[in-house]
TORVOTOR-498117 format. One record per residue (C-alpha): residue number from 1; x, z, y negated. Coordinates in steps of 0.2 Angstrom, whole numbers, plus 2048, in hexadecimal, padded with zeros to 3 digits. Last residue first. Layout:
# residues N
<k: NUM x: X z: Z y: Y>
...
//
This chain:
# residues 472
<k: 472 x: 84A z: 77A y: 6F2>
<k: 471 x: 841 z: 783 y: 6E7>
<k: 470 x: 847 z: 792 y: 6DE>
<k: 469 x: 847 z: 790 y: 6CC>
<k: 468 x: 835 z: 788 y: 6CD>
<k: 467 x: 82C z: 794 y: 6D5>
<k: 466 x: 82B z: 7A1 y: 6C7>
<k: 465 x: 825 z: 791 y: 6BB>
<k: 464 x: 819 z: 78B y: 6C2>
<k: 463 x: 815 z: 79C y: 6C5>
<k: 462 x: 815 z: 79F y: 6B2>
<k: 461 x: 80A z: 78F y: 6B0>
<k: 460 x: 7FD z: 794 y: 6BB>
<k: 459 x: 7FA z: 7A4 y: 6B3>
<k: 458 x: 7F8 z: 79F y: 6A2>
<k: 457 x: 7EB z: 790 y: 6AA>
<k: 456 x: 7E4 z: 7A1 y: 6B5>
<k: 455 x: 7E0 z: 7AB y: 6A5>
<k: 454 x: 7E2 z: 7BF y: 6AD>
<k: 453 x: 7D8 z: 7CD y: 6AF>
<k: 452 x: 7CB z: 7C4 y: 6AB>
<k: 451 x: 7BC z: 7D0 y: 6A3>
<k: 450 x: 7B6 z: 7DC y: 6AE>
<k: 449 x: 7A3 z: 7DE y: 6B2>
<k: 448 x: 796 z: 7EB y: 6AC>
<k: 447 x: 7A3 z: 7EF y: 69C>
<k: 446 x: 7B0 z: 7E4 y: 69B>
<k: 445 x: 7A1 z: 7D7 y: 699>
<k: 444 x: 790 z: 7DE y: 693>
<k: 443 x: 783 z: 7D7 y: 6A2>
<k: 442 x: 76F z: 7D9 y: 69F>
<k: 441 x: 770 z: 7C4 y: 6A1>
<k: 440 x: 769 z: 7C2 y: 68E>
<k: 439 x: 776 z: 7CE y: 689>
<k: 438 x: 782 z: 7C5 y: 68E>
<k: 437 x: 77C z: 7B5 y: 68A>
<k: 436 x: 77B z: 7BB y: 676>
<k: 435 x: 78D z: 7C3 y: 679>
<k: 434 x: 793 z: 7B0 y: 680>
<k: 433 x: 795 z: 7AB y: 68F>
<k: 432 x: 7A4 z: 7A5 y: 698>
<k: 431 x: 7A9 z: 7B2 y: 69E>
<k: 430 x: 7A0 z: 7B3 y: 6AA>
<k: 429 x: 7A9 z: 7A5 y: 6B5>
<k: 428 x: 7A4 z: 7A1 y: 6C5>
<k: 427 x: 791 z: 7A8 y: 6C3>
<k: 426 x: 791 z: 7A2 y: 6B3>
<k: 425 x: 786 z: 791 y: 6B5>
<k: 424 x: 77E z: 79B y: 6C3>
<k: 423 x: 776 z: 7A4 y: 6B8>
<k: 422 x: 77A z: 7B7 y: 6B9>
<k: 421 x: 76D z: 7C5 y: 6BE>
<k: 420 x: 779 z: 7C9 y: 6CC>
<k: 419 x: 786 z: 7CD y: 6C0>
<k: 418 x: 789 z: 7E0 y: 6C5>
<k: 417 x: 785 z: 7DA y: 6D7>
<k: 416 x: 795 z: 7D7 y: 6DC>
<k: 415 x: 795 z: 7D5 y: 6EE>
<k: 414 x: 786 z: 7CD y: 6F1>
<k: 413 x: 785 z: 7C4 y: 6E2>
<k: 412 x: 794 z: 7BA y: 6E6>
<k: 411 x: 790 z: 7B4 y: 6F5>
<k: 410 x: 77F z: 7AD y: 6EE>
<k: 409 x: 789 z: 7A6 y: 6E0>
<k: 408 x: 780 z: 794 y: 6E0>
<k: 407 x: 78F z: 78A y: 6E2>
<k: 406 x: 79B z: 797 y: 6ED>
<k: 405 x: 7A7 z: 789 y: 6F5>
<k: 404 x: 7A9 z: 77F y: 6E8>
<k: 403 x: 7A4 z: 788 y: 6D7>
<k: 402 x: 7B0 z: 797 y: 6DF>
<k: 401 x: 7BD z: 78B y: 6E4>
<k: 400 x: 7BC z: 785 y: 6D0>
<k: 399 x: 7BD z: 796 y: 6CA>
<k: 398 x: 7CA z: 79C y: 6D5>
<k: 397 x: 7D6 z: 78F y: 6D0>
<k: 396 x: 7E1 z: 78C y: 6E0>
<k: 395 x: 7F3 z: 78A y: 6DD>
<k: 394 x: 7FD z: 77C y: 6E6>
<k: 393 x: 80E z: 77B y: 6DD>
<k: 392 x: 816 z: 786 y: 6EA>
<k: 391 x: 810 z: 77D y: 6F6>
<k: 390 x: 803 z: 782 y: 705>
<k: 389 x: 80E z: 78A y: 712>
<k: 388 x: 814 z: 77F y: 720>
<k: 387 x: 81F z: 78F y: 724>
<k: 386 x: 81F z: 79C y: 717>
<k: 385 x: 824 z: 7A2 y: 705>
<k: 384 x: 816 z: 795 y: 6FD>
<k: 383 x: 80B z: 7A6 y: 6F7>
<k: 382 x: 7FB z: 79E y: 703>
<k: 381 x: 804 z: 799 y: 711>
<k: 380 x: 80E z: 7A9 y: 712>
<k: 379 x: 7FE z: 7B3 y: 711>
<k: 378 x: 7F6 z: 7AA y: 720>
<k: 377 x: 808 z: 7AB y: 729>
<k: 376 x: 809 z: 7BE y: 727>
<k: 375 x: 7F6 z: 7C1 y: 72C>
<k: 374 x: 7F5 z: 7B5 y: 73B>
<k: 373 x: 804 z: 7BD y: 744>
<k: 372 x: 801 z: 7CE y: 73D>
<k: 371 x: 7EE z: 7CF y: 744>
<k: 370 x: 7E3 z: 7D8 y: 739>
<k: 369 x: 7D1 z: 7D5 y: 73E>
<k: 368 x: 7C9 z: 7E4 y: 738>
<k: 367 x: 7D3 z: 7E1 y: 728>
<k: 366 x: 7D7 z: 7EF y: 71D>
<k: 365 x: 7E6 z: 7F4 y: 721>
<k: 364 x: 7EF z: 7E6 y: 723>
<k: 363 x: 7E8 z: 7DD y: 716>
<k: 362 x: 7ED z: 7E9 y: 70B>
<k: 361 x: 7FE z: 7E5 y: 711>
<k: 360 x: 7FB z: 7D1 y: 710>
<k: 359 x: 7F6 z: 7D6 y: 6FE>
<k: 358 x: 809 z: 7E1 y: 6FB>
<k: 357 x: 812 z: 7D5 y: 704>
<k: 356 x: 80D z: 7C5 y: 6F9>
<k: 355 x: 815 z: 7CC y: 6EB>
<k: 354 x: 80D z: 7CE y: 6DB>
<k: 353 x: 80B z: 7BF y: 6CF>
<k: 352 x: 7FA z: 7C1 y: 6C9>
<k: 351 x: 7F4 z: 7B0 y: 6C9>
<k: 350 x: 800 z: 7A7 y: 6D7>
<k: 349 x: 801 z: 7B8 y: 6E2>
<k: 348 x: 7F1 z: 7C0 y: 6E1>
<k: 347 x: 7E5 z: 7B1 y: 6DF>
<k: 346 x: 7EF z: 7A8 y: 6EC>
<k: 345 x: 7EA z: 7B6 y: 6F7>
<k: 344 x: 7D9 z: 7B7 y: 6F3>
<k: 343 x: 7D3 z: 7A5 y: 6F1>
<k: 342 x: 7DE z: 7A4 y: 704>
<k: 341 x: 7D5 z: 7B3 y: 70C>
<k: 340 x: 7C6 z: 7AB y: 703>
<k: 339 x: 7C5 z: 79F y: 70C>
<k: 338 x: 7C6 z: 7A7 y: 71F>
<k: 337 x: 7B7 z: 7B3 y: 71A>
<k: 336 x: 7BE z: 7C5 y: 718>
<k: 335 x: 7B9 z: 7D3 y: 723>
<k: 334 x: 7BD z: 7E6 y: 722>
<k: 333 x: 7AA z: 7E6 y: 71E>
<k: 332 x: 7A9 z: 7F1 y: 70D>
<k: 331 x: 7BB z: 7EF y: 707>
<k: 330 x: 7BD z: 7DE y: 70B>
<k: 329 x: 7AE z: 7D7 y: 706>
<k: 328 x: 7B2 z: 7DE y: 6F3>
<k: 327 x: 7C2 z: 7D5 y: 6F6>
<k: 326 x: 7B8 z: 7C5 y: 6F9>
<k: 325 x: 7AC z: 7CB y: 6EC>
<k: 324 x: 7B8 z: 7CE y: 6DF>
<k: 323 x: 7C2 z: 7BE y: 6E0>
<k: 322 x: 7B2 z: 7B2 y: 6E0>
<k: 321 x: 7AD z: 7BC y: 6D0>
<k: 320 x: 7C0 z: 7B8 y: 6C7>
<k: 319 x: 7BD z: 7CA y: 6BB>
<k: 318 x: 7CA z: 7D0 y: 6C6>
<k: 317 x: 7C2 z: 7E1 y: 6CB>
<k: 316 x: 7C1 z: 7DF y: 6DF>
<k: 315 x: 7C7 z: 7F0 y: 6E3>
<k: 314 x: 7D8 z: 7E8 y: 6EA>
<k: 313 x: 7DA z: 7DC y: 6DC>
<k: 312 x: 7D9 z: 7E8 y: 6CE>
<k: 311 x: 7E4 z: 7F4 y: 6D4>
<k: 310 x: 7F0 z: 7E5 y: 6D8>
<k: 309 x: 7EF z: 7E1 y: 6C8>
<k: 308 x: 7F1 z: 7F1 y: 6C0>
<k: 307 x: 802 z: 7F5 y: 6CD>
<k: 306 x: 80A z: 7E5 y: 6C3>
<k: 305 x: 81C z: 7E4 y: 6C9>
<k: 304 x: 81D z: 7D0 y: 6C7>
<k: 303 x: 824 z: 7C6 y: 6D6>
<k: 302 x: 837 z: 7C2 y: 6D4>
<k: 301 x: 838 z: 7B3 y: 6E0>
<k: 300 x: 84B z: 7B2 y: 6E8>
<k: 299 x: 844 z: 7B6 y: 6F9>
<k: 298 x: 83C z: 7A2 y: 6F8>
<k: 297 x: 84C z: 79C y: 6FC>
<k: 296 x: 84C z: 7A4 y: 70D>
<k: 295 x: 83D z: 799 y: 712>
<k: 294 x: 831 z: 7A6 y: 71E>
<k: 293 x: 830 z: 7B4 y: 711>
<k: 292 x: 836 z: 7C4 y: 716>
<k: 291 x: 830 z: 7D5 y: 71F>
<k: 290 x: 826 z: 7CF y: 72D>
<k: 289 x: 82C z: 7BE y: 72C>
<k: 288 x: 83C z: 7C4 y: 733>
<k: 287 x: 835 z: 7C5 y: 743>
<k: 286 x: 838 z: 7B0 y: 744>
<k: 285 x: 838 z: 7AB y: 757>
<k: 284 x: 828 z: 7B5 y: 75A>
<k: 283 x: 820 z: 7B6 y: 749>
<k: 282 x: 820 z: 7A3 y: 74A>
<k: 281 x: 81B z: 7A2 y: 75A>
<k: 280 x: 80C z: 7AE y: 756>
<k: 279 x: 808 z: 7A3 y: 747>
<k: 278 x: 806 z: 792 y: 751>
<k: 277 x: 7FA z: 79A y: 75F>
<k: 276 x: 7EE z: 7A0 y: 751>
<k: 275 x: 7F1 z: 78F y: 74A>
<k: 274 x: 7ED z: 786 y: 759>
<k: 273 x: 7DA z: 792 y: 758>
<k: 272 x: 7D9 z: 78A y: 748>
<k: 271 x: 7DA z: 779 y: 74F>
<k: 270 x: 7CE z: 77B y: 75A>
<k: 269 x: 7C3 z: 781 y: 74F>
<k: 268 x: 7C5 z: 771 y: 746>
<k: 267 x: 7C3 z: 765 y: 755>
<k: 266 x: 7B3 z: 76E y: 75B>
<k: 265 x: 7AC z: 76C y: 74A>
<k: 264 x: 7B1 z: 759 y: 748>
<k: 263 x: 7A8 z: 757 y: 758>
<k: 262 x: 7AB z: 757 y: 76B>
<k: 261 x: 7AA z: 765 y: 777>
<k: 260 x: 7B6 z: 76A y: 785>
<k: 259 x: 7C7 z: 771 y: 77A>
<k: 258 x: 7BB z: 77C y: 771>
<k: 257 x: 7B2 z: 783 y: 77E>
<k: 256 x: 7C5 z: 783 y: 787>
<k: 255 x: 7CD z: 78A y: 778>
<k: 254 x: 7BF z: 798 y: 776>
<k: 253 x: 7C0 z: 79B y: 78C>
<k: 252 x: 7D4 z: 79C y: 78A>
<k: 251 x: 7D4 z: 7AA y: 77A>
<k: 250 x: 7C9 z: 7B5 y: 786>
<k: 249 x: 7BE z: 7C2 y: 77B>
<k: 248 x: 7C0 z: 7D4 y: 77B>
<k: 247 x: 7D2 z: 7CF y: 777>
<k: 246 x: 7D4 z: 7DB y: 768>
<k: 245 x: 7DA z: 7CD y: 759>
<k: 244 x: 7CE z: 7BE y: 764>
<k: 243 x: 7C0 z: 7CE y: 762>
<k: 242 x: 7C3 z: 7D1 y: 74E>
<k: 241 x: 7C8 z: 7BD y: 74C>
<k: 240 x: 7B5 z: 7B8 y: 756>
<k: 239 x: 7AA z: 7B6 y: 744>
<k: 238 x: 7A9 z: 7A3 y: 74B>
<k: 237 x: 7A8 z: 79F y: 737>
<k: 236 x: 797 z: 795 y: 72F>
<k: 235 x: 78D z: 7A1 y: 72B>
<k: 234 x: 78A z: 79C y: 71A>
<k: 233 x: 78C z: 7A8 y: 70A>
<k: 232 x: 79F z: 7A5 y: 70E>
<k: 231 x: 7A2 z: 793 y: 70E>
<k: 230 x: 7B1 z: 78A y: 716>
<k: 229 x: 7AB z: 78B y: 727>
<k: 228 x: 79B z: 783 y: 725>
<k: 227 x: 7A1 z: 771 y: 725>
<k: 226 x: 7AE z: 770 y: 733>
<k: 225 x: 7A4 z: 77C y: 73C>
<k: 224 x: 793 z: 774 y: 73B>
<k: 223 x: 794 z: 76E y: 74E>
<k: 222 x: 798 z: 780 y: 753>
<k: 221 x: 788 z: 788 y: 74D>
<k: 220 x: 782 z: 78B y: 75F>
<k: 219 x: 790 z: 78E y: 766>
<k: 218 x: 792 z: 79B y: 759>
<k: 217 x: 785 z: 7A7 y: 75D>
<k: 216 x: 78B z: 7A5 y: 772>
<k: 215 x: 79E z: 7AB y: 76C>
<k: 214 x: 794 z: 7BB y: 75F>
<k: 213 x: 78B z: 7BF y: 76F>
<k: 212 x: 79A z: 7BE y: 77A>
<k: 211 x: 7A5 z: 7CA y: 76D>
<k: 210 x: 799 z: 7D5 y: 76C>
<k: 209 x: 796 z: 7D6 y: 780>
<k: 208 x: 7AA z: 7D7 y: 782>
<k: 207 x: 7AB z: 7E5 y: 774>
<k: 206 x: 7A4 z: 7E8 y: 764>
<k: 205 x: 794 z: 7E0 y: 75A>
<k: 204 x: 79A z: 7DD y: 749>
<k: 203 x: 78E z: 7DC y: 738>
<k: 202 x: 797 z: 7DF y: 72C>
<k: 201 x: 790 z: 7EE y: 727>
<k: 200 x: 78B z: 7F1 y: 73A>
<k: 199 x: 79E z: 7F8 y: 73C>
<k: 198 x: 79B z: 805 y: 72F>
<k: 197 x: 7AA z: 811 y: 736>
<k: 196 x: 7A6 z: 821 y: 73E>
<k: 195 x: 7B7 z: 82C y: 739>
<k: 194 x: 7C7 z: 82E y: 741>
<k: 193 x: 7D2 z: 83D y: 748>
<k: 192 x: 7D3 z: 837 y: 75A>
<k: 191 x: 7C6 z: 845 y: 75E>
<k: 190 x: 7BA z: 83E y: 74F>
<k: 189 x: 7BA z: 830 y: 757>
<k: 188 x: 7B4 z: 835 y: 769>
<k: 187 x: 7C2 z: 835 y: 775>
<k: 186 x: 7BE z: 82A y: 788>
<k: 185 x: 7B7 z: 835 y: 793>
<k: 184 x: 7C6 z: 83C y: 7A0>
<k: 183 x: 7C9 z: 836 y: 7AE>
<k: 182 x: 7CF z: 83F y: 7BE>
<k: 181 x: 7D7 z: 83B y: 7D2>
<k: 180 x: 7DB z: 829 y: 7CA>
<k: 179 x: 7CD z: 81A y: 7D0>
<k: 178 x: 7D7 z: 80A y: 7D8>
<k: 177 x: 7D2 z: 7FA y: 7D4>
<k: 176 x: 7D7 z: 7ED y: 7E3>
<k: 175 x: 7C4 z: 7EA y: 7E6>
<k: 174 x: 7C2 z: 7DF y: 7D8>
<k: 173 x: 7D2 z: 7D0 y: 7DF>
<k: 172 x: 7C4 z: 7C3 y: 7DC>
<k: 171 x: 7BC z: 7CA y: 7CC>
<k: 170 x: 7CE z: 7C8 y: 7C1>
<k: 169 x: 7C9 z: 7B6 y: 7C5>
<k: 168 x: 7D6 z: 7B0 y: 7B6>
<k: 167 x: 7CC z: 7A4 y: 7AE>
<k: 166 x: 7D9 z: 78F y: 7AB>
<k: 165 x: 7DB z: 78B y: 79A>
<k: 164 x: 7EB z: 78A y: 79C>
<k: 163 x: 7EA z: 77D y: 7AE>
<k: 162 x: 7DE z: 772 y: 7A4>
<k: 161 x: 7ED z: 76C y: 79C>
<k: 160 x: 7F4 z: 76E y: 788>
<k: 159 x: 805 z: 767 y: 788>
<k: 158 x: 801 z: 758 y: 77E>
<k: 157 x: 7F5 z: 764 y: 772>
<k: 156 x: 801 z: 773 y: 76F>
<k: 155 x: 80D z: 762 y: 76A>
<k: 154 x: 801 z: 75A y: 75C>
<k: 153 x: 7FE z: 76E y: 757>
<k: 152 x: 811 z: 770 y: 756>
<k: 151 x: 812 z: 75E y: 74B>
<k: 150 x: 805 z: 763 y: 742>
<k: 149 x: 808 z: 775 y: 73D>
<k: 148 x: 81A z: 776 y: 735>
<k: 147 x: 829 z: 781 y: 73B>
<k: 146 x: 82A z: 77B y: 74C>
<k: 145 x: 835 z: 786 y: 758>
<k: 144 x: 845 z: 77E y: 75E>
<k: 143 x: 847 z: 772 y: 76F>
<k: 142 x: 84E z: 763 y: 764>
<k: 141 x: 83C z: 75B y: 76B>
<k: 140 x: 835 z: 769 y: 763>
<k: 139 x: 82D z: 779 y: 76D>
<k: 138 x: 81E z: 77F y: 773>
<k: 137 x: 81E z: 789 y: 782>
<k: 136 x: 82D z: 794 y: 779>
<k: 135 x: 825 z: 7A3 y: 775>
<k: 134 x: 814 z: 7A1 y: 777>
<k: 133 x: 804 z: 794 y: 77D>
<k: 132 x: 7F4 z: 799 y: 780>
<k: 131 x: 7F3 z: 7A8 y: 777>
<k: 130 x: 7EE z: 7BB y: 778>
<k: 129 x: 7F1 z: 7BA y: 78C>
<k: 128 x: 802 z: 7B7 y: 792>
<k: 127 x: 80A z: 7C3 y: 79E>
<k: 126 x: 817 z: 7D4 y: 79D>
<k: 125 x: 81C z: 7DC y: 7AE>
<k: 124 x: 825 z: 7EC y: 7AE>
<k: 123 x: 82C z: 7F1 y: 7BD>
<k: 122 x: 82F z: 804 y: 7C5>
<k: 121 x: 841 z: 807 y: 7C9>
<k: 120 x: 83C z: 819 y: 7CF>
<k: 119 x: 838 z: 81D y: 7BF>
<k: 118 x: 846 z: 818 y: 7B3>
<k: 117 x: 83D z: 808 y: 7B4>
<k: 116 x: 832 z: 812 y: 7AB>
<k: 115 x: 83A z: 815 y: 79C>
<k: 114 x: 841 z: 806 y: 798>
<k: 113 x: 833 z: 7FD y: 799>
<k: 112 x: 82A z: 809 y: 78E>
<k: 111 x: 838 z: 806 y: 782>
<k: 110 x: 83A z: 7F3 y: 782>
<k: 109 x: 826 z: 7F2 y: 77F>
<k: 108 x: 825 z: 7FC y: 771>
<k: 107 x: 832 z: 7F3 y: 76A>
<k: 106 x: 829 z: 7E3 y: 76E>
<k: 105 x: 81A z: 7EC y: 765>
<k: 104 x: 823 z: 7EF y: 757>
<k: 103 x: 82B z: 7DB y: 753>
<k: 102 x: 818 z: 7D5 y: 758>
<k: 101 x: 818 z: 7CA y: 766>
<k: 100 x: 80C z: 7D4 y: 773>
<k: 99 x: 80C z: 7CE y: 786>
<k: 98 x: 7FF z: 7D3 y: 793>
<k: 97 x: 803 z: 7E3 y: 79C>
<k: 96 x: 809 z: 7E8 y: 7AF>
<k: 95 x: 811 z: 7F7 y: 7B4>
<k: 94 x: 818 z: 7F7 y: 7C6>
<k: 93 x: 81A z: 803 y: 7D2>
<k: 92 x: 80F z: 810 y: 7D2>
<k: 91 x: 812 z: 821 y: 7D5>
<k: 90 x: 803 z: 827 y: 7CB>
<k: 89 x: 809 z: 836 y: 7C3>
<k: 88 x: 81C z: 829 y: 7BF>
<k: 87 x: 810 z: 81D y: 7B8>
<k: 86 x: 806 z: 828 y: 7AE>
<k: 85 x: 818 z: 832 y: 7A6>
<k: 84 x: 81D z: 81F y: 7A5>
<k: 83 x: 80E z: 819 y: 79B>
<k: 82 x: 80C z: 82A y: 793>
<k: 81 x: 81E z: 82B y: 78A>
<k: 80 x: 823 z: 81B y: 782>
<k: 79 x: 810 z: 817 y: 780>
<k: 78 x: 810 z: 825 y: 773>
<k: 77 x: 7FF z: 832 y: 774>
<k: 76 x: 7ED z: 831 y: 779>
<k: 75 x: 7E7 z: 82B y: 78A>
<k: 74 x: 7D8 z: 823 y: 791>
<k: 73 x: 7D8 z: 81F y: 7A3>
<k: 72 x: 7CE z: 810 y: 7A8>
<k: 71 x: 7C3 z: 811 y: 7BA>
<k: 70 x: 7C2 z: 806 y: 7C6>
<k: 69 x: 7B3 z: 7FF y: 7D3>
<k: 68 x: 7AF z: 7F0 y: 7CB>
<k: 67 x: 7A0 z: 7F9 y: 7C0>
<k: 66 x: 7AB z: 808 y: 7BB>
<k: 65 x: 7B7 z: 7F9 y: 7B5>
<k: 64 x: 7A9 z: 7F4 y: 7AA>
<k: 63 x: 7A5 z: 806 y: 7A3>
<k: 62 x: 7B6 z: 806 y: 7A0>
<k: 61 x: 7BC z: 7F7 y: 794>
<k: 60 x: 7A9 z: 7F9 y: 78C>
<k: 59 x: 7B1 z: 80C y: 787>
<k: 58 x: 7C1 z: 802 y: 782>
<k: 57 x: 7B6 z: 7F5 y: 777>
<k: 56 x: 7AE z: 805 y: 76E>
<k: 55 x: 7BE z: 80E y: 76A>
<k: 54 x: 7C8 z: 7FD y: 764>
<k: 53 x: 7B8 z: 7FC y: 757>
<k: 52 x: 7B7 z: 80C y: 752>
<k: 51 x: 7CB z: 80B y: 74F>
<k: 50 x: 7CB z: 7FD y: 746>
<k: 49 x: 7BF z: 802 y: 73A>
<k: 48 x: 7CD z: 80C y: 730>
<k: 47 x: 7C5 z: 81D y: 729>
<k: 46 x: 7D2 z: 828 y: 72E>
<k: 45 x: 7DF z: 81D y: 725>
<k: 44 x: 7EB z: 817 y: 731>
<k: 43 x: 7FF z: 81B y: 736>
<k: 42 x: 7FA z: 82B y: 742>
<k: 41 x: 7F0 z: 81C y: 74D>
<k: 40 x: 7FF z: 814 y: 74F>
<k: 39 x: 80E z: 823 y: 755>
<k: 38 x: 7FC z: 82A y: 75E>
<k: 37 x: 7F7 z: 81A y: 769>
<k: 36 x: 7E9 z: 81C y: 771>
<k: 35 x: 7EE z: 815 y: 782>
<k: 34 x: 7E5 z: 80E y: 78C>
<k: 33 x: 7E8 z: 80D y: 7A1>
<k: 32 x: 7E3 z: 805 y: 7B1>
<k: 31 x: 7E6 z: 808 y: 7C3>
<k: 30 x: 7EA z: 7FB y: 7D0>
<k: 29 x: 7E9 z: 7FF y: 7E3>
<k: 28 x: 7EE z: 7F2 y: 7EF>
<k: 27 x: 7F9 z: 7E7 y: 7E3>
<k: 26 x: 801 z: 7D5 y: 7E0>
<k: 25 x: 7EE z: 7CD y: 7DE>
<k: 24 x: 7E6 z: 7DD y: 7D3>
<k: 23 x: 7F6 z: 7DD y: 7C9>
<k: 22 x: 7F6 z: 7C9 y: 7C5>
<k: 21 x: 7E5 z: 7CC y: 7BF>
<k: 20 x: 7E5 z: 7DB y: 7B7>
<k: 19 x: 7F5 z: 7D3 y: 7AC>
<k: 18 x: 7EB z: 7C4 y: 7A8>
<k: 17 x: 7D9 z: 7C8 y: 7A2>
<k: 16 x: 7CD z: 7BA y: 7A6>
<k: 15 x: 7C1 z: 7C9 y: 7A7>
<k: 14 x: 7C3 z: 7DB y: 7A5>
<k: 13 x: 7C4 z: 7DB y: 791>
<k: 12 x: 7CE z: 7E5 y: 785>
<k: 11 x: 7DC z: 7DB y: 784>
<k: 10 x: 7E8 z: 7E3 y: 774>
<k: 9 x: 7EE z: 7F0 y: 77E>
<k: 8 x: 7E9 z: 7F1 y: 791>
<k: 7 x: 7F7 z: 7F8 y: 79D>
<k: 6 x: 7F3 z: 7F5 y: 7AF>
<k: 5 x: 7FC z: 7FF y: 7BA>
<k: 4 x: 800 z: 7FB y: 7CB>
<k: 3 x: 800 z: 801 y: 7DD>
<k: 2 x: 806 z: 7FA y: 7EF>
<k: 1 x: 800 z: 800 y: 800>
//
């Protein structure tokens, strides 16, 4: 008789799920294991979503493994320590887990391997799982990473085959999952030291039932993709990035729906999904993206120490309307419409001049979908720092994407009621009017609504100007 542990992270799901597959096949007995990570979880606001969110897919986790005959154990504490200290308990002899390719996580992961195989020589086996293609699956004909999207997405799409699509029948090998002498109830939230978070602000079913309702909703509206998507008052997104970020959905059966169906939609949310895949290669063969720009020449930039603006930007008080109520979307749901993550970010880096690592941080913390890999290379793009980023000369005007892909304000009054009553002939640009309009409207500007915190024509032209001693 042969045991094994499964490790589930960032794959919260008990189908198509490639570490519990390959375990339950090698293995008699296969235990699994989460772990609330305490060195993480010490790090976060004690109101973050995330963790409400990750609690309620890792109770699904278990009440499904319950239903194949397993059991998951719940533990709190460092990975470094409870994976082995379980292991060793368990006398297994093998770990298995599916890969991560954040610079900490594979830190993470070289420690706990360490450590156990200081246990009786027990293995650690790491599989794919978050992505179809990693590492160096895709690679130029020179055999180095790509640096710019088409050409990797022409070449994710050669090599792309049937056989990485391919369900892993996690069902098949069911009766190999073992059930521990004890375990414990899964932690309440207030016992990990978080608050209930609003998750039906947004609203967000949770786990692998959320995430297959949300899957089915979109099929349905998948054909209107490529015209919806860019729109926020329509639902026109797959609203999946929160479960594709905590794998309660399979990132092979989207590409696959996606892959099988024909249509300018289908074509475009493929592609999207390639661009997932092209960010985590990037992070992977570049970890200096975590901290630096992509382009080397572009750490010469000298952003503007402006703590007022980015005040202002981060509770939505710009006096750009489209701005605020992106930001304002932020900090109620913990999700930002695709668009305006790129309004936004160019807003704050190409307007106001501040760094782009002080908005992809705030990003960081307040994005119920916050993914490194997709974060860093989204705010890259939009500052012109990183790979295939948008150039440098490229600034978007916040009034004209607001008049474009806001027309009637219906987003924006959602999220900034104070000028609700506003014409749409303002809506995208209050100030605009004059006192007598003003007070027609019932809004006093600086007073119910800021005034512009910046002019974006001045504002233009000084980063026309900031990146024009350093480009290459």
């Amino acid at each position: 008789m042969t045991s094994a542990l499964v490790w589930f992270r960032r794959d919260l799901r008990t189908y198509d799920h490639a570490a519990l597959f390959h375990a339950l096949k090698a293995h008699d007995q296969v235990y699994c294991v989460f772990v609330f990570d305490s060195t993480m979880l010490a790090k976060l606001p004690r109101s973050d979503r995330r963790v409400e969110f990750i609690l309620r897919a890792v109770v699904e986790v278990a009440e499904a493994l319950r239903r194949m005959g397993g059991a998951l154990i719940i533990l709190q504490g460092d990975p470094c320590d409870e994976i082995p200290k379980l292991a060793a308990r368990l006398g297994v002899q093998a770990v298995y887990a599916n890969r991560d390719y954040e610079p900490a996580a594979l830190q993470r992961d070289a420690a706990v391997e360490g450590n156990i195989r200081r246990l009786a020589e027990v293995e650690f086996f790491l599989f794919k799982d978050q992505v179809i293609f990693d590492c160096d699956e895709v690679l130029t004909q020179q055999r180095t990473p790509f640096s710019v999207f088409t050409p990797y997405k022409n070449a994710w799409l050669k090599r792309l085959s049937p056989f990485y699509l391919q369900a892993y029948p996690v069902e098949r090998y069911a009766a190999h999952l073992a059930i521990p002498d004890a375990v414990l109830p899964a932690p309440t939230l207030s016992e990990l030291g978080f608050l209930p978070a609003d998750l039906a602000s947004l609203p967000l079913p949770t786990g692998m039932r959320g995430a297959r309702r949300l899957f089915l909703a979109f099929t349905e509206r998948l054909d209107h993709y490529a015209s919806d998507r860019d729109f926020p008052a329509v639902n026109g997104t797959s609203t999946l990035s929160a479960h594709l970020r905590f794998g309660t959905v399979s990132i092979r059966q989207l590409t696959g729906y996606a892959q099988s169906q024909s249509g300018r939609g289908a074509a475009t949310w493929l592609s999207e999904l390639i661009w997932r895949d092209f960010y985590h290669m990037i992070l992977w063969h570049h970890p200096h993206v975590v901290t630096q720009a992509f382009k080397p020449a572009m750490e010469t930039l000298v952003w503007d120490d402006a703590p007022d603006l980015l005040a202002a930007w981060q509770q939505g008080k710009t006096g750009y309307p489209l701005v605020d109520a992106a930001m304002r979307q932020l900090m109620h749901t913990g999700f930002m419409h695709n668009r305006l993550r790129m309004v936004t970010a160019s807003f704050l880096t190409k307007d106001l001049g501040v760094d782009w690592r002080l908005g992809e941080r705030w990003f960081a913390e307040k994005l119920l979908d916050f993914d490194l890999a997709a974060n860093n290379g989204g705010w890259q793009w939009a500052a012109s720092t990183g790979c295939d980023a948008q150039p440098w000369f490229r600034i978007f005007n916040p009034v004209t994407q607001s008049e474009k892909f806001d027309p009637q304000g219906h987003f924006i009054r959602r999220y900034v009621p104070e000028i609700l009553s506003l014409p749409n002939q303002f809506i995208h640009a209050p100030w605009k009017m004059n006192a007598s309009q003003q007070a027609a409207c019932g809004v006093l500007l600086g007073r119910d609504y800021p005034l512009p915190v910046v002019d974006h024509a001045v504002a233009r032209e000084r980063t026309l100007q900031r990146f024009s001693t350093v480009r290459k």
